[in-house]
C-alpha positions in Angstrom: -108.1 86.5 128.5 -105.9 88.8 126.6 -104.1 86.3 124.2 -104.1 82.7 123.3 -101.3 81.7 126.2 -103.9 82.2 129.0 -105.9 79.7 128.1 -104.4 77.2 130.1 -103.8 78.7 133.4 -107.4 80.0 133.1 -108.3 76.2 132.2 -106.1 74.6 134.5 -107.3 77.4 137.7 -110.7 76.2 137.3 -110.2 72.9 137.0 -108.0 72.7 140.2 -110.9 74.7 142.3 -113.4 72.4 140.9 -111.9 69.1 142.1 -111.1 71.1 145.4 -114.7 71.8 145.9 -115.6 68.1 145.2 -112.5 66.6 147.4 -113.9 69.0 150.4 -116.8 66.4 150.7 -115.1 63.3 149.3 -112.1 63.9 152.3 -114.9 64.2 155.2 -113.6 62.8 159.0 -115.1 59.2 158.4 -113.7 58.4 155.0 -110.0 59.9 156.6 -110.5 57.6 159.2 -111.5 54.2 157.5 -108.4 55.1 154.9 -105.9 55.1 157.8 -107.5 52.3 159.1 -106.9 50.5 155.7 -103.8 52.1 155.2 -102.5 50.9 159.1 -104.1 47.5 158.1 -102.3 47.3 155.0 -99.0 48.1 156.3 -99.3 45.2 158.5 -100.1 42.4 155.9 -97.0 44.0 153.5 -94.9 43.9 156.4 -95.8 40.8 157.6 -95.5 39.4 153.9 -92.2 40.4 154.0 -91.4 38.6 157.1 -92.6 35.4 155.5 -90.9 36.2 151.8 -89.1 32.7 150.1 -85.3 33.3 149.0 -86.2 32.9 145.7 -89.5 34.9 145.6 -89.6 36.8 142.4 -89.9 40.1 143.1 -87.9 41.5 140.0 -91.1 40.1 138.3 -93.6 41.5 140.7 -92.2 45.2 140.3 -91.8 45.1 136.9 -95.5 44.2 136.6 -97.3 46.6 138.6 -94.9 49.5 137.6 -95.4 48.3 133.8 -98.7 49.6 134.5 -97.9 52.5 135.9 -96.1 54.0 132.9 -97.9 52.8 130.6 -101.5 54.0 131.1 -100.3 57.3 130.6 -102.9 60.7 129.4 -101.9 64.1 128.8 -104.8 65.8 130.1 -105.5 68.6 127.8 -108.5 70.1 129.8 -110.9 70.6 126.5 -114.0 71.6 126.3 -116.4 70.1 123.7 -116.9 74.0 122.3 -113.5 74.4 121.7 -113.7 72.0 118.6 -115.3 75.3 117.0 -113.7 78.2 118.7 -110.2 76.6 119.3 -109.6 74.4 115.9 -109.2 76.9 113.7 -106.3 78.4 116.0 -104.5 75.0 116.2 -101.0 76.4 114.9 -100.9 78.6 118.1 -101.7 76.0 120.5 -98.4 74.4 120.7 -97.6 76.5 124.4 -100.9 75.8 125.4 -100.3 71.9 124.8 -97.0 71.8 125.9 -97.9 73.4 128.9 -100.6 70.3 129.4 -97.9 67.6 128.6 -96.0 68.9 131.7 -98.5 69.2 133.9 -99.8 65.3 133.0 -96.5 64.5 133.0 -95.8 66.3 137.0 -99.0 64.8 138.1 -98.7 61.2 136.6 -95.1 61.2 137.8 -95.2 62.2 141.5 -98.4 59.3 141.4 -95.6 56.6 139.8 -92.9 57.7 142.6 -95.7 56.7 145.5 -95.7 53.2 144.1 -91.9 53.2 144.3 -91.8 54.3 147.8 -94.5 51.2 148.5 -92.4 49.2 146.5 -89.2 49.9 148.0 -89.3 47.3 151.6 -89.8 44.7 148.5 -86.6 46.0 146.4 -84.7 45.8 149.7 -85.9 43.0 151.1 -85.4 40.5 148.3 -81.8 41.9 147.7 -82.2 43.7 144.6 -79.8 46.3 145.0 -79.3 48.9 147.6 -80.2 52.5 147.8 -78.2 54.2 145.3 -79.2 51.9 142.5 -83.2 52.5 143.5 -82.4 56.0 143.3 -81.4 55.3 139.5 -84.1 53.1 138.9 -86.2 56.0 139.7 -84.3 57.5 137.2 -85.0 55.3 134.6 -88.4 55.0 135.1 -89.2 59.0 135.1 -87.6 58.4 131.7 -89.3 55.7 130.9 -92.5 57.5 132.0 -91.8 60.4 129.6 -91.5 58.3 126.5 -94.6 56.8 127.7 -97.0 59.8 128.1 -95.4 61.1 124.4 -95.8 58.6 123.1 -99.5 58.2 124.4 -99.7 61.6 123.1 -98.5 60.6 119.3 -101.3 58.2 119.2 -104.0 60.6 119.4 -103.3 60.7 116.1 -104.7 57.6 115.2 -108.3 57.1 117.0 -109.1 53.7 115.7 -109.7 51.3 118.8 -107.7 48.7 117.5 -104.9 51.0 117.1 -104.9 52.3 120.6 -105.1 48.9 121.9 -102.5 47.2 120.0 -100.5 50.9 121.4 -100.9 49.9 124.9 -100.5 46.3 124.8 -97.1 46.8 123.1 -96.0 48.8 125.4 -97.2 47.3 128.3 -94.8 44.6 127.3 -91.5 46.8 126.3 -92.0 48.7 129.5 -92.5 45.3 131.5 -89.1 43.9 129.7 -87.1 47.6 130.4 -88.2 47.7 134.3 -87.6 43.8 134.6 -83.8 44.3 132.9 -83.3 47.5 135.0 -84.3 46.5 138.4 -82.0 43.2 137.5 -79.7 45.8 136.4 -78.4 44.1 133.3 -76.8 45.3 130.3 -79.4 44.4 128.0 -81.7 47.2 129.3 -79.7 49.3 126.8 -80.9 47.5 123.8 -84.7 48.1 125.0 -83.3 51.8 125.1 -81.9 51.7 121.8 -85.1 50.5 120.9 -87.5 53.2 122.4 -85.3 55.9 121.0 -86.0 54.2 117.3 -89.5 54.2 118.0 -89.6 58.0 119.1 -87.5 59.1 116.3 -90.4 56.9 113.7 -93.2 58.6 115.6 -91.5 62.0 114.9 -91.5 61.7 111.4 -95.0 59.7 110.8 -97.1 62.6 112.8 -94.7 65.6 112.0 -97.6 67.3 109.5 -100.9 65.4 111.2 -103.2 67.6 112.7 -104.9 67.1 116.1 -107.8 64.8 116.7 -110.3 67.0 118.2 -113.1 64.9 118.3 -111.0 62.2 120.0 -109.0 64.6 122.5 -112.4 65.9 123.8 -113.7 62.1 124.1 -111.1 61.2 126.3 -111.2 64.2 128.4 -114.7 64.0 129.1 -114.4 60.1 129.6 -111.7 61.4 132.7 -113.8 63.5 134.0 -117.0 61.6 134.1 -114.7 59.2 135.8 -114.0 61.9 138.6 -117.6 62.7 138.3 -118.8 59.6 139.1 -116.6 59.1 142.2 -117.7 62.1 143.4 -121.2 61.9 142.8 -120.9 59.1 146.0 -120.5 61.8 148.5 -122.6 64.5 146.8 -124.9 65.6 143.9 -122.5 66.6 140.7 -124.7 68.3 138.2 -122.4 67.4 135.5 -122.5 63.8 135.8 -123.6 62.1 132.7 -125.7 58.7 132.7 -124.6 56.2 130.4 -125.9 52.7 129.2 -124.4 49.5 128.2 -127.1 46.9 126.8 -125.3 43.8 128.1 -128.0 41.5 126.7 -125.7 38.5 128.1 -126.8 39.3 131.8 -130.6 39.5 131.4 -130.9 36.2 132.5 -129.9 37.3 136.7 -133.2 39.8 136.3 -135.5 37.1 136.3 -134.7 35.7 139.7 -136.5 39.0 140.8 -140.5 37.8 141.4 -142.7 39.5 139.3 -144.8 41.5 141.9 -145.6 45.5 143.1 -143.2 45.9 145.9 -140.1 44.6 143.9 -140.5 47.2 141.5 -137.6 49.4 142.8 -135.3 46.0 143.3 -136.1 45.4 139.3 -134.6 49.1 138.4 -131.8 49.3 140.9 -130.9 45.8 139.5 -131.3 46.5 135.8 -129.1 49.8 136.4 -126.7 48.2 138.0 -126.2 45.9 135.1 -126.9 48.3 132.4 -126.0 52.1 133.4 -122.9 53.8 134.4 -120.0 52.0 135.3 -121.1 50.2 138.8 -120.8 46.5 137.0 -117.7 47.5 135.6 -116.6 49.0 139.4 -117.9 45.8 140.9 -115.2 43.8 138.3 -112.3 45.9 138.9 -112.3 45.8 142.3 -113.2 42.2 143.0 -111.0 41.3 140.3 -108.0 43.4 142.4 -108.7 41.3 145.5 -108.2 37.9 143.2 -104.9 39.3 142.6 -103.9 40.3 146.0 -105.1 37.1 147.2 -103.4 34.9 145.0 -100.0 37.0 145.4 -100.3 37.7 148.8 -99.4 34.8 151.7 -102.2 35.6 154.0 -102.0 35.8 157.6 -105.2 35.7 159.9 -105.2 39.4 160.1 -104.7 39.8 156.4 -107.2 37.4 155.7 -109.9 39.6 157.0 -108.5 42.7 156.5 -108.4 42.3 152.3 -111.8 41.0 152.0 -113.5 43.8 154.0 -111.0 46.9 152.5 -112.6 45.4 149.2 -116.3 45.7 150.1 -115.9 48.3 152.2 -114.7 50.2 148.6 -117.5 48.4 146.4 -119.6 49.6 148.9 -118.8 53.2 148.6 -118.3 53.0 145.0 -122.4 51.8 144.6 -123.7 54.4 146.8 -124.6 56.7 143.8 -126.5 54.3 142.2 -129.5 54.8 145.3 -129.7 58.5 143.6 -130.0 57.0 139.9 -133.7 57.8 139.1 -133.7 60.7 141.2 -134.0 63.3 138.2 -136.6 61.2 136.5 -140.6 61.7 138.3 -142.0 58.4 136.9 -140.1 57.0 139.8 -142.2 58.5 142.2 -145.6 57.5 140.8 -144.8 54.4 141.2 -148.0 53.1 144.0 -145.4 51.7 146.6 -144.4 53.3 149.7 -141.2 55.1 149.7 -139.0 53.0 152.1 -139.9 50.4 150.0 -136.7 52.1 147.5 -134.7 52.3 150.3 -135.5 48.6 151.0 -134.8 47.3 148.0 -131.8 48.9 147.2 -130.0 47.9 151.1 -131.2 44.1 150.0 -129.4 44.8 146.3 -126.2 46.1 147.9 -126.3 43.3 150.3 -126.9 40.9 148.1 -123.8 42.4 145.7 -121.4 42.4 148.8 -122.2 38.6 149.4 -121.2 37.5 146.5 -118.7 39.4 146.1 -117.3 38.2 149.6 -118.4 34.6 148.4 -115.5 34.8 145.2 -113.0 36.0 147.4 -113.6 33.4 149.9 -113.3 30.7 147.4 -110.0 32.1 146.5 -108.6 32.4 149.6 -109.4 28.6 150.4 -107.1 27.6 147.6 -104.4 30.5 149.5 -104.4 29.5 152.9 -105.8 27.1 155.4 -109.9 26.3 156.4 -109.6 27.9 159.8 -108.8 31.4 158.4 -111.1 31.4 155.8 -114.2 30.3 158.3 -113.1 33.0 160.2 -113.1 35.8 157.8 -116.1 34.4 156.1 -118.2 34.9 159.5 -116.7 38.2 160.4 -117.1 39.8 157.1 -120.2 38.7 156.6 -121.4 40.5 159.4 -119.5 43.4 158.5 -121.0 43.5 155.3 -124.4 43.5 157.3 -123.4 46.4 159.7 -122.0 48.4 156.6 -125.2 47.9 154.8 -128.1 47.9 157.4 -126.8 50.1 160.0 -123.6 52.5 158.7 -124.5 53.2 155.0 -128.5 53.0 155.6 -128.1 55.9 158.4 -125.0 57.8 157.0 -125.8 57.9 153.4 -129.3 57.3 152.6 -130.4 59.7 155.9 -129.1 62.6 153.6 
């Protein structure tokens, strides 16, 4: 690199041909095929949905909330390296191109990803009388806007590093941005006032962080926590060297590891359960994502179709999203003087991720008996339990665990 300003494309080249290698094994024939399955599937149940949407149904309310989230869990993703704390602070003054230049791109990316949940929001805008196509057109406006303040915002608080301060940052956004969408889709007046607002705030933020300095510490924590996050997801079609393990104690669960009998050939059942509770992220995956299917389900009037289609898109994705924890003691040797036989492990991580899937399918059935009638939830409950079986014991066990 000749000067200071080549930084970033040199940063930002690598970094594109590194998720390109990963996303060349993530985006294989099978995983294309079960998304357009899921993505055909969902289509349906929206459209359908539709169909069946009450005169008075909400929506202004709906699209403000999901969008609220959109623009406000914003990151401007300054590629940092944990070295750079040494070689880059002390040319912090001549960074300003090189972080400008990382605001846009954030800003490109994050925004072309908010558009996408327009387009899938726009049958709803329509259907429920909203408005018509030229005042979407300027509610996509507004929220590119809105999206803008929101990421510089976002990138102001890096100033201040305390947890409680980030939190109370995007909680009080959340609900400014929620009120803003709700008053523009509704496309009233007082919209303006939230504006007035917002520009009050930017101008305070202006002033309060003119002469701070950066955050390194905390810049490079939050770019490392993204792309352990990428990491992770990738590490469930392929080895990522990178990929650190982390653990949570959660003392509160310890009580589910003594339903494991205390004998020889549950010794891998033990591990894979305590890292599942303890390491990584896989609990907090398993939440998430059963926690999205409550919402769907409770939003969503289901159909018989849609009924079994939500259940098994959900742990289909757990599924996938567990598959690195079979390689979690893979780097460590103790595992393998353990006096069991090997398929044992493979054993007892199948009945694990079975046993995760049930329950997880158990939740959503409860939840869908309080959504729609007996029938369909019988229904779904025998036909995803099976798939659950079939994705455990015969797809996953000879697709992923053959590697």
């Amino acid at each position: 690199m000749r000067s200071i300003n080549d930084i970033w494309p040199a940063r930002l080249a690598a970094h594109i041909k590194e998720t390109q290698t990963y996303l060349r094994y993530m985006l294989n024939d099978h995983l294309l095929l079960v998304i357009m399955f899921l993505l055909g599937g969902g289509a349906y149940a929206y459209q359908q949905w539709l169909d069946q949407l009450p005169p008075h149904f909400p929506s202004a309310f709906l699209m403000a909330l999901l969008l609220a989230l959109t623009v406000t869990f914003s990151q401007v993703r300054t590629l940092l390296k944990e070295p750079d704390i040494i070689f880059l602070l002390p040319m912090e003054k001549g960074l300003n191109h090189y972080f400008q230049r990382a605001f846009i791109y954030s800003y490109i990316l994050q925004t072309v990803q908010m558009i996408v949940c327009l387009i899938i929001l726009a049958p709803l805008y329509f259907q429920s009388g909203e408005g018509e196509g030229i005042n979407y057109l300027f509610l996509i406006f507004q929220l590119t806007v809105i999206k803008y303040w929101n990421l510089w915002i976002q990138w102001k608080m890096t100033h201040f590093p305390e947890r409680l301060s980030q939190i109370m940052d995007k909680f009080v956004r959340y609900a400014v941005n929620f009120t803003v969408i709700y008053l523009a889709v509704k496309e009233s007046m007082l919209s303006l006032f939230i504006y007035g607002m917002m520009a009050l705030v930017t101008i305070y933020f202006f002033k309060i962080t003119r002469n701070k300095t950066l955050q390194w510490e905390f810049l490079i924590l939050q770019e490392n926590r993204k792309l352990q996050s990428f990491y992770r997801l990738a590490n469930m079609f392929t080895d990522v060297p990178k990929l650190k393990a982390e653990a949570k104690r959660r003392k509160w669960m310890d009580w589910i590891l003594s339903f494991i009998p205390y004998k020889q050939s549950n010794v891998f059942l033990y591990m894979f359960s305590r890292s599942f509770i303890r390491s990584g992220d896989y609990f907090g995956l398993f939440i998430r994502l059963l926690m999205i299917g409550v919402i769907v389900s409770i939003f969503l009037p289901l159909s018989l179709v849609s009924c079994i289609i939500l259940p098994a898109a959900v742990l289909f994705l757990t599924g996938i999203q567990l598959t690195s924890l079979y390689k979690h003691y893979d780097a460590l040797f103790i595992a393998d003087l353990y006096p069991v036989p090997q398929n044992v492990k493979k054993k007892s991580f199948l009945r694990l991720l079975f046993t995760i899937l049930f329950i997880e399918l158990a939740v959503l059935t409860i939840v869908l008996l309080t959504q729609t009638n007996i029938l369909f939830v019988g229904v779904q409950l025998a036909i995803n339990a099976l798939f659950a079986y079939i994705f455990v014991y015969m797809y996953f066990s000879g697709k992923f665990l053959a590697r």
